[in-house]
N, C-alpha and C positions, 0 to 999 in steps of 0.2 A: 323211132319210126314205128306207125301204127298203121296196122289195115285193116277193112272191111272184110267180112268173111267170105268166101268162094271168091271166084273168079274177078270179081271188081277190087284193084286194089287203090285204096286211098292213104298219098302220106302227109302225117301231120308238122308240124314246125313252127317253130314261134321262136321271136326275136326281140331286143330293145332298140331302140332307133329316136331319130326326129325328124321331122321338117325342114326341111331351107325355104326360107322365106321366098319370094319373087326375084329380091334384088339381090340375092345369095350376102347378104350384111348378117343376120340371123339366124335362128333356131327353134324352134318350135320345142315345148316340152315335151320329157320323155313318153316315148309311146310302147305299147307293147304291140308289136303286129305278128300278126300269123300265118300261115301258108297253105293253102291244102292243095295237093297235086294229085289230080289222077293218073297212076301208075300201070291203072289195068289195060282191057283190049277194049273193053263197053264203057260207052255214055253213066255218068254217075248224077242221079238227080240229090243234090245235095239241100236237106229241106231245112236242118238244124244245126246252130254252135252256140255249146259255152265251154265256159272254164270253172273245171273243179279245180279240188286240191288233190294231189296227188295220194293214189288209193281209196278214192273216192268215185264212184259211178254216178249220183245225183247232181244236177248243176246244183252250184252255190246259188246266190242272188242270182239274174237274169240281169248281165251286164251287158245293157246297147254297143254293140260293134257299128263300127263303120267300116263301110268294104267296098272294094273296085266296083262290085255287082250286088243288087241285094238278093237276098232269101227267098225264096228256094230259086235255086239256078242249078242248071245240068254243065257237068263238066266232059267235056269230051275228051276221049283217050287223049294221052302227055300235056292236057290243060292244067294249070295253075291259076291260081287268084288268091288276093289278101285281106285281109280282114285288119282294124286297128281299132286299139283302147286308149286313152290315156292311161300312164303306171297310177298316178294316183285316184283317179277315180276307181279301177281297180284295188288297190289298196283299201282304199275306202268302204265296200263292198264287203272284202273281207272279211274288214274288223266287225262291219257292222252285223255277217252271218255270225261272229266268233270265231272266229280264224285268226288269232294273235299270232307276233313270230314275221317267222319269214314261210309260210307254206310254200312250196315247191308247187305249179300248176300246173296242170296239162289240158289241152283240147279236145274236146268230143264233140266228133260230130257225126250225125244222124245224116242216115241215105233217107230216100224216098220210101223204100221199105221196111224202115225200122231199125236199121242195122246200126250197130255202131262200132267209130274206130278211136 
């Protein structure tokens, strides 16, 4: 769990998951989805996400999310929303910044002001 600095707090989350189809017969391949919750008391204008590699503060590649809401969206105090990747296109990404292995990832994302968690 990560926060914003001062008073707005934002937490971050990420998961593997899939799809059900329409007719629940199916599966969609693996996704990586993610979460961000605002924890604070104040409206959070949320303008940026990617995914680095862990120990790292620059995004890798600039991997297109798809998400409930798109970019920039304000979250209001105890709102949540998700964001989703395919794992392989991710994957793919990686390898192609140089990121062999299995790099460990985590989420950053940028407030309205600059900030990040």
């Amino acid at each position: 769990m990560r926060f914003l600095p001062g008073r707005r707090r934002l937490k971050l989350g990420q998961s593997l998951g899939a799809f059900r189809s329409p007719d629940n017969e199916d599966i969609s391949p693996l996704y990586v989805f993610f979460e961000v919750a605002n924890e604070g008391r104040e409206p959070i204008e949320l303008s940026r996400l990617y995914v680095t590699p862990k120990g790292e503060r620059s995004p890798m590649a600039e991997v297109e999310m798809e998400g409930e809401r798109p970019l920039p969206l304000s979250l209001a105090p105890g709102e949540t929303t998700r964001f989703w990747v395919r794992a392989k296109t991710l994957a793919r990404e990686l390898k192609e910044a140089g990121h062999g292995g299995r790099p460990r990832l985590v989420l950053v994302a940028e407030d309205g002001g600059g900030g990040r968690a």
